[in-house]
C-alpha positions, 0 to 999 in steps of 0.5 A, spaced: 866 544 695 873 542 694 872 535 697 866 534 692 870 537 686 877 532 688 872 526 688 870 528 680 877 529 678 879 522 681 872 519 678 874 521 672 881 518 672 879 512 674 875 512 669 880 514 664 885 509 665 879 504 664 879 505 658 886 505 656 887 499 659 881 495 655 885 500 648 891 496 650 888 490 651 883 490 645 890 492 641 894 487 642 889 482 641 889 486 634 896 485 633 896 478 637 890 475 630 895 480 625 901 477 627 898 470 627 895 471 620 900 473 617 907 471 620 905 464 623 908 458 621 904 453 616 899 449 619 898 442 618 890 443 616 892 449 611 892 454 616 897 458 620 900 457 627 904 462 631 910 461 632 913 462 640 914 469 640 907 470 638 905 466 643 909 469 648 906 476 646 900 473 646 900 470 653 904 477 656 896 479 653 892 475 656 896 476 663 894 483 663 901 485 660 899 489 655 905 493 654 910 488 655 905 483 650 905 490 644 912 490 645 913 483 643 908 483 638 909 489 634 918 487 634 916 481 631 911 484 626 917 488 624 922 485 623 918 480 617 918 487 614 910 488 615 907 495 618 903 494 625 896 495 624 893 502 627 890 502 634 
């Protein structure tokens, strides 16, 4: 019975962290788009373009560094005086 009852706690943990993990990579892209939009320097076609921070947090997103990228994006947000959106 224990090994049965430890398989479905480790089951339900993977699953956990799963779900934490696609959480973050969905918040960054969030803060990846917010920053962009509202941070990112005028672009030639009347649009915005961003700028190498929100690139590089962008980038540490898209290589799987979530925390790494949110810290990036959510620094460069704030320091322009804007609230990060919510998770």
């Amino acid at each position: 019975m224990t090994r049965l009852t430890s398989v479905i706690l480790f089951s339900s943990l993977l699953a956990c962290s799963a779900a934490a993990q696609t959480d973050d990579a969905a918040y960054c892209k969030k803060l990846g788009d917010y920053a962009t939009r509202y941070l990112g320097d005028a672009g030639g076609n009347g649009g915005t373009r961003p700028d190498f921070d929100i690139l590089e947090g962008v980038a540490k997103c898209n290589k799987g560094d979530t925390a790494g990228g949110i810290a990036i994006l959510e620094k460069k947000i704030r320091s322009k005086g804007f609230t990060p959106p919510s998770r």
